[in-house]
N, C-alpha and C positions, 0 to 999 in steps of 0.2 A: 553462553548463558542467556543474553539476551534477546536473542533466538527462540530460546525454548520458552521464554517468559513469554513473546510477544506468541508465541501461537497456542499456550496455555491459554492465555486472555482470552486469543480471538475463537478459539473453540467454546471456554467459560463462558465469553460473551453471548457466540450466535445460539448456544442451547437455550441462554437465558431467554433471549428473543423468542423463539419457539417456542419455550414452554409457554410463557404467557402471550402469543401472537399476536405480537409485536408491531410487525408488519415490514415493509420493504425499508421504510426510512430509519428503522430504531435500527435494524442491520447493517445498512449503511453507514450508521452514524459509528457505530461499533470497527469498523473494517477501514473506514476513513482515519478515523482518529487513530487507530493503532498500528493503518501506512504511514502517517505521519511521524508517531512516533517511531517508527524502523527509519526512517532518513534520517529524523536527529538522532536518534540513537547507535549510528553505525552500524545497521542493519539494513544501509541501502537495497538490498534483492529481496531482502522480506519487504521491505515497508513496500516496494513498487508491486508486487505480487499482491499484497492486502490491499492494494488502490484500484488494479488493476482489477481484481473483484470485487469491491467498490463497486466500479464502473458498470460490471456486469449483473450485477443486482440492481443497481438504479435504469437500468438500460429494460431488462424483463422486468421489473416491480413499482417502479412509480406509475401510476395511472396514467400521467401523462406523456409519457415515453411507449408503454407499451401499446396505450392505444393504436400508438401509429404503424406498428408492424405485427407486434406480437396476436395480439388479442382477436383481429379476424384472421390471422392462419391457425389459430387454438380452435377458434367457432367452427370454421368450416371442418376440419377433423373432427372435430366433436359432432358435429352434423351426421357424417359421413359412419361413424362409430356406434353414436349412441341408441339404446335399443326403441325399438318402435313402442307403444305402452296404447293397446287398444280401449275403448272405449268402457268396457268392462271391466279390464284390469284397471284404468284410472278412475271408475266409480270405486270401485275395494279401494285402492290408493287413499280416496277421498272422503272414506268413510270412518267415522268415528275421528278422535283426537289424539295426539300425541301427549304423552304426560314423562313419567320415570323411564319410559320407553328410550324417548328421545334424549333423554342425560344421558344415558348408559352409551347411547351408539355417539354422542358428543365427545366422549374420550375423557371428561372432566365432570363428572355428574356433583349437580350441587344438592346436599344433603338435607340442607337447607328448605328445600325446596320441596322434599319429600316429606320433613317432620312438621310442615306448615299444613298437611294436608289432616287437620286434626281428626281422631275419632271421638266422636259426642257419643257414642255407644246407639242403646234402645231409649225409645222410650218408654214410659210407664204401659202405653197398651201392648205394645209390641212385644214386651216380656211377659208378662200376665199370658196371652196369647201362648208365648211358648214354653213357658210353664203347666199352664193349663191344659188347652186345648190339645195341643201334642204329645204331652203325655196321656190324654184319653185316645189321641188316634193313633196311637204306636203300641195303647195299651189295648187295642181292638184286633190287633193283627197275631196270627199262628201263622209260622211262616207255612210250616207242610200243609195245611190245610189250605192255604191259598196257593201253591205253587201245585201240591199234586190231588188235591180234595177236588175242591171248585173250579183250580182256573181264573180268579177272579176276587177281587177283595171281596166281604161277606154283605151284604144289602145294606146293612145298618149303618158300615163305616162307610161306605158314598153316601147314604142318607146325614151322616154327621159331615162330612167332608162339606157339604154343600150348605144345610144348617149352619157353618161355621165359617164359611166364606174362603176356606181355602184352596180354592180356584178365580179365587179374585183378591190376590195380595198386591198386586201390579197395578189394580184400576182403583182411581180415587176413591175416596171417601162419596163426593159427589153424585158418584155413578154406584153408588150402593158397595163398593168394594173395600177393602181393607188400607189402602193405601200406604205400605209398608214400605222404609227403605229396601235396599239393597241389602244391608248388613241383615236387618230380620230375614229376610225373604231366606238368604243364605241357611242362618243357623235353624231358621224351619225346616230345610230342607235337608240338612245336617242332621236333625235329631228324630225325621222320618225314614233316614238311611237304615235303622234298624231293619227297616223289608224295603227292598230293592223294586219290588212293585208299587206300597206305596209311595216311596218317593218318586220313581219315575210317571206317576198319576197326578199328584199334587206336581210336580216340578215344569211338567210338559207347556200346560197350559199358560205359566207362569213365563214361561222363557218365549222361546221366536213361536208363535202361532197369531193369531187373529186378532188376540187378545191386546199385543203390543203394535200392531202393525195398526188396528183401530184407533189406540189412544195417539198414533203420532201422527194419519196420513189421513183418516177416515172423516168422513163427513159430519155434520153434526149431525141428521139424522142417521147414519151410521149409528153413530156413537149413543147417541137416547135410545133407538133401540136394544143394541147388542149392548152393552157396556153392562146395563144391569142386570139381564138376563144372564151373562157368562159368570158377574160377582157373584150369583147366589146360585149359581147349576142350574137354572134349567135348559141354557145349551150348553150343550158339551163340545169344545172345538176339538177341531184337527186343523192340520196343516201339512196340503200334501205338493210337496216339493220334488223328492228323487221318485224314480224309476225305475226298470229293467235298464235303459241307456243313459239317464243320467242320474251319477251319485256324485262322484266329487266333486266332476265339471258341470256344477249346476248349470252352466249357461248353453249347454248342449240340449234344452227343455225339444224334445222331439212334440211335446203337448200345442196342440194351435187352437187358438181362439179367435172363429172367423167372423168381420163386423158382417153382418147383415139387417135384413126388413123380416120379420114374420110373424103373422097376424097371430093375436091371443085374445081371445076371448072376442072375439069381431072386430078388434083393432090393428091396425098393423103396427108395430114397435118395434124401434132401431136397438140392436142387440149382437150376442156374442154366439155363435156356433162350436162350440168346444168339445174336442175329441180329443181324450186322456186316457193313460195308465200308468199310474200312481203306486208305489212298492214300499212297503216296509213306513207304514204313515202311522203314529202314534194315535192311540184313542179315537181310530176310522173305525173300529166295530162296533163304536157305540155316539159317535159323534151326531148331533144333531146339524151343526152348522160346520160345513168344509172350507177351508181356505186353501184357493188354489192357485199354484203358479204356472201359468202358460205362455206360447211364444204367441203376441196378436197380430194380426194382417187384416189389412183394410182394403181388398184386392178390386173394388169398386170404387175408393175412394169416397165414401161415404161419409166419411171424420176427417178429410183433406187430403193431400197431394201424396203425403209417406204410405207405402204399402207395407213396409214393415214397421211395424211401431215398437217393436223389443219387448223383453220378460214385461209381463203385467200378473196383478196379484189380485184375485176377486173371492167375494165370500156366496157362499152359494150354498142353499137350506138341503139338508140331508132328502126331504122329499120331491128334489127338482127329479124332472119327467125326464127317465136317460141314465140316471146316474148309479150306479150299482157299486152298493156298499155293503158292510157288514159280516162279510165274512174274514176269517182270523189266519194269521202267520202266527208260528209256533218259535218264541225269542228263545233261545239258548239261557236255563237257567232261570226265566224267571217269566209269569204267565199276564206279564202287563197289555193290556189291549193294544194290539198293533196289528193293522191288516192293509191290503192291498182298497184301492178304490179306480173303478172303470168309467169312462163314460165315452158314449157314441152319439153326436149330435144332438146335445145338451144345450139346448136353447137358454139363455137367462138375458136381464135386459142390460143395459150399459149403465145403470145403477147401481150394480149387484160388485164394479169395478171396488175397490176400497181408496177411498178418497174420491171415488167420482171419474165419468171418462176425463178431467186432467188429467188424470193419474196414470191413462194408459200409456205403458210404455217405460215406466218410473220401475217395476217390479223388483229389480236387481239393484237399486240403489235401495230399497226400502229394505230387502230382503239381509243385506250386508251391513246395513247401518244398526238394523236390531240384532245381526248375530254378534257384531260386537259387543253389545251388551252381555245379552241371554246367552252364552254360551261362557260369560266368567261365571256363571248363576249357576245354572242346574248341575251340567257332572261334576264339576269342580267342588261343589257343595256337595252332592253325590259321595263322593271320593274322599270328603275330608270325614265326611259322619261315618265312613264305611272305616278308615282309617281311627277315627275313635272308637269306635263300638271294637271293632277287632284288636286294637292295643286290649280295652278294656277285659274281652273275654281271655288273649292269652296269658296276660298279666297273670290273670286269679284263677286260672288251670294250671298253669304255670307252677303255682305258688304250693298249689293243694294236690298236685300230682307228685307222689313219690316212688322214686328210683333209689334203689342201691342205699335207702334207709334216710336220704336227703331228697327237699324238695326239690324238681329238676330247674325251677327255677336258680338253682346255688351251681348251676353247670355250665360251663363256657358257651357249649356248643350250644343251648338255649337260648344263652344269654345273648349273644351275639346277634340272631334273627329278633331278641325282644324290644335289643335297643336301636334296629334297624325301624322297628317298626315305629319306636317312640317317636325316633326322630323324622321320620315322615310324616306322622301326624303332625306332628309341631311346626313340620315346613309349612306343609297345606293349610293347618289350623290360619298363620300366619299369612300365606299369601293370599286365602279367599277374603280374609276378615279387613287386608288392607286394599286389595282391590278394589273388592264392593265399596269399601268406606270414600275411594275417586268416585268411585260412581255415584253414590249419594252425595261427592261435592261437584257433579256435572260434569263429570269427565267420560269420557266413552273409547273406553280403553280397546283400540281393537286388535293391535299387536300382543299385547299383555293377555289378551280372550284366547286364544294359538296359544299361548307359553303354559295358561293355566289348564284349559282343555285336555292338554298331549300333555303334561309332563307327571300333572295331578290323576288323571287316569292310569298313566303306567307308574306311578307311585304304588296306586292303588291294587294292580297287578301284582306289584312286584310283595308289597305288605300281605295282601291275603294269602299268598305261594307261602310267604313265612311263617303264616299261621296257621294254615294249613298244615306244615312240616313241625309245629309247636304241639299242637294238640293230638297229631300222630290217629290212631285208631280209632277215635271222637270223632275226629273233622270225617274219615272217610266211608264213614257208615250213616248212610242217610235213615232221617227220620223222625221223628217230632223232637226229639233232644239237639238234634243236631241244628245245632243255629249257624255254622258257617258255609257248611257244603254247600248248600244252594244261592246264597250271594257269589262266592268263588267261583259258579259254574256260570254266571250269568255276567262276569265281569267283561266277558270279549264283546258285550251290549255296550257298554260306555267307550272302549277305545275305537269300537268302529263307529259310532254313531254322531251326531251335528260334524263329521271332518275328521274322516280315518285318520290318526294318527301318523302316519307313515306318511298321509299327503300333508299333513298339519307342520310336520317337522322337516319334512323336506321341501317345503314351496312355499307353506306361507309367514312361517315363524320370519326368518330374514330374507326369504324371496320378496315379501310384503316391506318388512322392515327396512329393509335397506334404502329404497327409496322413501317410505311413509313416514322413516322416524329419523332418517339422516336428515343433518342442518341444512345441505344443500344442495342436495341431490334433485330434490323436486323443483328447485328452483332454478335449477340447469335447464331442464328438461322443460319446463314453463317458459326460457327464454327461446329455448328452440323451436319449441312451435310456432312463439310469435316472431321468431326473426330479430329478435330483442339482443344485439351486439352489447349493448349496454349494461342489461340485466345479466347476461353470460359471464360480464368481465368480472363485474363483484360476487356472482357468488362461482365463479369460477377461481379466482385466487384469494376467495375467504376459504371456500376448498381446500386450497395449495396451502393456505396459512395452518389448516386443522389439519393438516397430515403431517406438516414436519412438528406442529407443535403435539402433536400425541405420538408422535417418533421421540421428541425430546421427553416426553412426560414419562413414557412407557418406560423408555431408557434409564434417565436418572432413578424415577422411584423404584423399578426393580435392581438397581443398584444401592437402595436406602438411602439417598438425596433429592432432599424436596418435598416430602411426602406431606402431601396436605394435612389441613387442622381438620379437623371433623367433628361436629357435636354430638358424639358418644363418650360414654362412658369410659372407663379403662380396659373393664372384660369385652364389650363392642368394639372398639377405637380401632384393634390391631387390621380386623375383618372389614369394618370401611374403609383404611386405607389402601388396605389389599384389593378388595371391590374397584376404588377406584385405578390401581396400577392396572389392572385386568381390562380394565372401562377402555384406558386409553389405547393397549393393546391390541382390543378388539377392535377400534375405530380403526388405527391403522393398517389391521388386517383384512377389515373388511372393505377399507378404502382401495388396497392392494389385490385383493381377488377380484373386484368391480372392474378395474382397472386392466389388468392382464387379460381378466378373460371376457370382459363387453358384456355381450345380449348372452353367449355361448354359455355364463352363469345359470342361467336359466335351466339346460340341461345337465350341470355338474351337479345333480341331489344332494349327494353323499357330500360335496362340499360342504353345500348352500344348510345341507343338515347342521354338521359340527359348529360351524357360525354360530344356527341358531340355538345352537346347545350352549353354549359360549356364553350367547344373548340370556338365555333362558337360565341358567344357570347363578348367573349374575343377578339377575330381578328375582328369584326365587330369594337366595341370602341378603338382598337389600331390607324385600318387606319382612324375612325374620328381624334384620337388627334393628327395623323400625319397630317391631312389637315387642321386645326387648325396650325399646327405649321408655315406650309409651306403658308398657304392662305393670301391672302388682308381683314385682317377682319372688319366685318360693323358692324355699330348701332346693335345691339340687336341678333348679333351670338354667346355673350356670354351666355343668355340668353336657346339658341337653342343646346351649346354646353353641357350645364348642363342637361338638358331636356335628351337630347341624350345618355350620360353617365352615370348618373342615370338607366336610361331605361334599359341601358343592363345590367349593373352589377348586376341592381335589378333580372334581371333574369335569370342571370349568377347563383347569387347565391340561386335561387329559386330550379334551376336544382342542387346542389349541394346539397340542405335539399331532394326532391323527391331519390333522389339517397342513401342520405344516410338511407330514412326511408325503403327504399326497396334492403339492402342488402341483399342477402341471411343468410352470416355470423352475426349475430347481434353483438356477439362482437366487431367484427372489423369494425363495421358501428360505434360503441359506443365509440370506441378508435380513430376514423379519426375522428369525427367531432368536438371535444374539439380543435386537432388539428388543423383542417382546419378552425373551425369557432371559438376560443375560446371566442370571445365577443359574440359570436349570429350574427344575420344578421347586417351589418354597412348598407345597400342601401334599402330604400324603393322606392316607384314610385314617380315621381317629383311630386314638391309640387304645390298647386292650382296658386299659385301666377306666377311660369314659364307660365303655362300654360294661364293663362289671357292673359302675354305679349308677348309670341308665335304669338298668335293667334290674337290679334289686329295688328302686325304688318306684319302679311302675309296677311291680308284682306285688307292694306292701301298701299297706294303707297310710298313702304318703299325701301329703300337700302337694307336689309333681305330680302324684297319679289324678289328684280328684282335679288339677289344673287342664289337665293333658283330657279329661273325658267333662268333662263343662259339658252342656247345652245336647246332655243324650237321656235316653230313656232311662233313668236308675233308679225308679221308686217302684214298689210292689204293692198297688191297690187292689183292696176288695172286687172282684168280679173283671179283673184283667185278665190278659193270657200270663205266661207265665214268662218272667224277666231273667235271662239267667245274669245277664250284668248286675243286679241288684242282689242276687244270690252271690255271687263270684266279691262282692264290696261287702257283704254282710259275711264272709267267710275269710275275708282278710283282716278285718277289725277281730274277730275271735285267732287268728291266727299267733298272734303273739302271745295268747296265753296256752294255743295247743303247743306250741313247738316245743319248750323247755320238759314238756307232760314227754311227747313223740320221743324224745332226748332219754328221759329216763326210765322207758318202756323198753327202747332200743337196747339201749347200755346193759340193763336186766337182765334182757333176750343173750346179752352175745355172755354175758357173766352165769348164765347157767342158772339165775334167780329165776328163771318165768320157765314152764313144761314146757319142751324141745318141742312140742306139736303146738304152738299157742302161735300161729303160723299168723294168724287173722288178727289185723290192728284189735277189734273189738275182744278176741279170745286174748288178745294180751294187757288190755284193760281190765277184764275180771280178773284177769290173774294176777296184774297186779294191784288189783284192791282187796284181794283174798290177803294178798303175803304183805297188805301194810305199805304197799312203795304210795301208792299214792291216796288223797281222801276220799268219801263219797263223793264231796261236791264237786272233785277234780273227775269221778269216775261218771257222774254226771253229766257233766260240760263234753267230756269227750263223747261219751255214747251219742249226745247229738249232733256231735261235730260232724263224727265222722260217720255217721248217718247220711249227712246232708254232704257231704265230701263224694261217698259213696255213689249218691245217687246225680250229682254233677259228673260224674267220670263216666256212668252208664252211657249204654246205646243201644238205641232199638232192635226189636227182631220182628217178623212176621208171618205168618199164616208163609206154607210153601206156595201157594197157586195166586199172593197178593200182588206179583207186580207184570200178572197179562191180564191183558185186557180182552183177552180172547181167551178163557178160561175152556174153553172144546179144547184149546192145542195144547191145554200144559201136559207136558210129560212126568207119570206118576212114577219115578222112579223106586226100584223095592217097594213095590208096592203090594201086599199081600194077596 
């Protein structure tokens, strides 16, 4: 018995050490003390065995022992191991800040830490603004008329866009610009998602172009000139980065910018020779000023001794001698200015650099440090307004489209794709609103810019397919009624665009992560450059300390022992605990695939993906239960919140069985997953019952539904185009007094009180206000109801010969 006790302890003891890492002497002191007790207690062969590892724990783990053997035969294989990390890859490494990021991959994320990051909201101008203004520039816009009319927003609304300074939300107040957080900038760009061209107009300039690379690198006369001109339009930037050869691998720029001497104007002037071809550049058919990224070479040595100088970023006026612009690429889906820009020995002077020739050579650090920013901003913002407006419209189709004598809204099979889509607006709503809100507290999320990019676009994806599949013969007949088809067609614009997807999820969600937001990975790799034995050993066995202690963590809490306190609520609580068991699971899996497989990670994708599904997964259900914590909550967002949490952990941990069935190593896939999962999976997908109340209460005129569409286009002013979201909210608030009317029209119809021909909702309204069922003013209220019911379910038709453009080739079929 005393046997069993003394190796109950010494296990109870060492986990205890690990979970809280402890370190080499609180183990020791554990294994010592309870050798001891095995001799007195007549358990001589245990007590000598728990000394005996004593010994060997104090022998590898005191600093002062290990120094002397251990720690340079660890350095030199680690030398010999660790992956090479080029110049390029360590500016991304080095770019932007670690924040929630680096909780989640610590194995122990503190919560704390997260609800400290308060949201102060808007201020007074900044609401006003999107109140106002946005609902005038969202109330300017026809989608067909801009996607298949003109091609182009209509004169007046760039004439107001620029009036109103939204292409200068990013630059001070100073510089004549709006100077707007991050959280405005977002829900502006949110509540212009209405048209997928305006928001990609307004958001472009807003995000990674000239405009932000000016305010953080640029000169001051830079900046007095350009700064105020971009705040009120009269230039128009671009920013042309990719290529025919380089899109992902931006740092492949085949572009060269060569220093030379040539005379201007009777002068000679030291300057750049630049020979480009630029693909797929936003707002290049109308840009007045280009921002361009090229490879520079000083092959004379005219600026000193380096011939290459690396990526550099210059701004250069639409009218430079050489440069050939203005012609248009045709985007899938949606007719936002985007066109190729050429240039052949494009003279400009070393001024024209951004920041000045310092700068030469900086391009790719400048260029990485703002896409962490600008790229939580535009799609992500993009994708969450495209996500409200789309809940919005299939809700109130949904509701007013009837089947089989019932709204199809009261139907499983609807209801399931409705509350699919709730709950991804609610993710997105959530993580843009908390990311931005780091960002307005000086944080430059750039791991977290990769999770929102890729996961918030194919949200997006995945929502308009459902809405799509909701609204049936509506969505698939283009034409002025039709307000979804043509966002839906244009959606493969945002998953391929600032970082395909596919390279975002496979390379740099936890290719990036794993060294940019682990505790100590970067500081391995820092001692190894410098030969630093010293710096190697501490965070080499703080290392060794976080991997048995998120072995221990993972273990006991997915066991229900241990589980942290958490400052949530009781509906929140269960989901941050969970969070964190998964947190610590994920370090040590991730410490484990680094480990077996070196530099060779690099080429495992489909690994390095699931990881970052893991990772991403994780931070998507944190910033929900942080808006949950912080939010005004309504009727039935607990509801939405379960739904939600569920959802990702379910696939959080989905990514974590793909992973472990496709380790290379099987043993060690055999030994993490008792670990990480030793119950089996805890999270499947929410249950049918959420799902019913989802999705009835986003179809009705609910306190969820008006929560869930916040900060979009829903009023219907005088001399606007035509809102059908405000239609679809003015037909749900009459809804509750048609339905009971629909109820006893129907009942009538089947009971043989209404003419067997009274087939037409309206033919069964007269009839029964002839035979008394119902009063004038109920016969009333209907006739316009369902007037206006009627004419929301319509869809267009047109002339036969309307949709060639070569009206010689149409073929007259029957034609007399």
């Amino acid at each position: 018995m005393i046997h069993l006790l003394l190796i109950v302890l010494a296990l109870a003891g060492l986990i205890a050490v690990m979970q809280r890492e402890a370190g080499a002497l609180a183990a020791l002191g554990v294994l010592a003390v309870l050798g001891i007790a095995g001799l007195v207690l007549d358990a001589p062969l245990l007590g000598l065995v728990l000394l005996i590892a004593a010994a060997g724990v104090a022998v590898c783990g005191l600093p002062l022992l290990r120094h002397r053997w251990l720690s340079p035969r660890l350095f030199a294989m680690f030398k010999r191991v660790a992956p090479k990390v080029s110049d390029t890859e360590r500016t991304a490494l080095e770019a932007g800040s670690v924040g929630w990021d680096g909780e989640l991959f610590s194995g122990k994320p503190d919560w704390q830490s997260l609800l400290d990051t308060t949201d102060d909201g808007l201020t007074d101008k900044e609401q006003a603004f999107l109140d106002h203004q946005c609902s005038v520039a969202a109330g300017m816009c026809n989608a067909w008329d801009i996607t298949r009319e003109r091609a182009d927003l209509p004169p007046e609304l760039w004439a107001y866009l620029k009036q109103e300074g939204f292409f200068g939300m990013i630059i001070p107040e100073s510089y004549g610009g709006l100077g707007f957080s991050a959280k405005a900038q977002s829900l502006v760009l949110q509540k212009l998602a209405v048209n997928e061209t305006l928001m990609v107009t307004v958001g472009v300039p807003n995000s990674l172009g000239p405009g932000e690379l000016l305010l953080k690198y640029g000169t001051d006369a830079q900046k007095n000139h350009y700064l105020p001109r971009l705040a009120d339009g009269r230039e128009i930037p671009c920013f042309g980065l990719t290529g025919p050869r380089a899109g992902s691998d931006a740092t492949a720029l085949p572009d060269t910018g060569v220093v030379c001497r040539q005379v201007v104007d009777g002068k000679e002037v030291l300057g750049l020779r630049l020979n480009f071809e630029k693909r797929w550049i936003t707002l290049a058919p109308i840009a007045t000023v280009v921002g361009l990224a090229f490879r520079m070479f000083d092959p004379d040595h005219l600026l000193g001794d380096d011939e290459d100088l690396g990526i550099t970023c210059a701004l250069i006026p639409r009218d430079t001698d050489g440069m050939e612009i203005g012609r248009r690429h045709h985007p899938i889906g949606s007719p936002f200015m985007n066109g190729p820009i050429k240039g052949k020995d494009v003279f400009v002077p070393l001024d024209t650099i951004i920041g000045g020739p310092e700068m030469a050579g900086q391009g790719w650090r400048m260029l990485v440090e703002c896409l962490s920013v600008g790229r939580c901003i535009t799609l992500p913002s993009g994708a969450t307004g495209t996500a409200r407006y789309a809940l919005g419209w299939s809700g109130g189709f949904a509701r007013i489209r009837r089947q089989f004598n019932v709204p199809v809204a009261e139907m499983e099979g609807v209801q399931e794709p409705l509350a699919r889509i709730a709950s991804m607006a609610y993710i997105a709503q959530a993580t843009v609103r908390q990311t931005a809100n780091m960002i307005d507290h000086g944080h430059k999320p750039a791991v977290p810019s990769a999770i929102l990019k890729s996961q918030l676009t194919e949200f997006q994806r995945s929502l308009l397919g459902d809405a799509m599949d909701i609204h049936g013969g509506k969505a698939v007949t283009l034409g002025p009624r039709n307000y979804i088809g043509i966002g839906y067609s244009a959606n493969p614009v945002a998953i391929t665009v600032e970082g395909a997807n596919i390279m975002t999820r496979n390379l740099m969600i936890f290719g990036q992560g794993a060294i940019r937001c682990h505790p100590y990975v970067l500081e391995e790799l820092a001692a190894k450059d410098a030969d630093d034995l010293k710096a190697f050993d501490r965070a080499f066995f703080a290392h060794t300390g976080l991997i048995m202690g998120n072995a221990a963590r993972a273990l006991t809490q997915g066991l229900g022992i241990g589980r942290p306190a958490v400052p949530f609520d009781s509906v929140a609580a269960p989901y941050a605990k969970d969070i964190a068991r998964l947190s610590a699971g994920f370090g040590l899996t991730a410490d484990a695939a680094m480990a077996s497989l070196g530099a060779s990670l690099k080429l495992r994708e489909m690994l390095s993906a699931r990881l970052g599904d893991v990772l991403s997964n994780l931070y998507l259900a944190s910033m929900v239960l942080k808006s949950w914590h912080e939010g005004d909550k309504v009727e039935g967002e607990d509801e939405l919140l379960h739904y939600s949490c569920r959802f990702l952990l379910q696939r959080a941990e989905q990514a974590f069985v793909e992973l472990f069935d496709n380790l290379p190593n099987r043993a060690l896939a055999r030994a993490l997953k008792p670990i990480v999962m030793p119950l089996g999976r805890r999270w499947a997908r929410p249950a049918d019952k959420l799902t019913r109340g989802i999705a009835k209460n986003v179809s009705q005129a609910s306190a969820l539904r008006t929560m869930l569409l916040a900060h979009t286009w829903d009023t219907q002013e005088q001399g606007q185009q035509d809102n059908p979201l405000a239609r679809y909210n003015a037909l749900l608030v009459n809804q509750e007094r048609a339905e009971p009317i629909y109820r006893t029209l129907n009942k009538a119809y089947a009971k043989g009180e209404l003419p067997a021909d009274a087939l037409h909702p309206e033919q069964r309204i007269e009839a029964a206000l002839a035979a008394g069922l119902i009063s004038e003013d109920d016969a009333h209220f209907m006739r316009e109801h369902e007037a206006e019911v009627l004419a929301m379910l319509s869809v267009d038709d047109f002339a036969f010969d309307a949709f060639a453009s070569a009206k010689e080739n149409v073929t007259w079929h029957n034609a007399a």
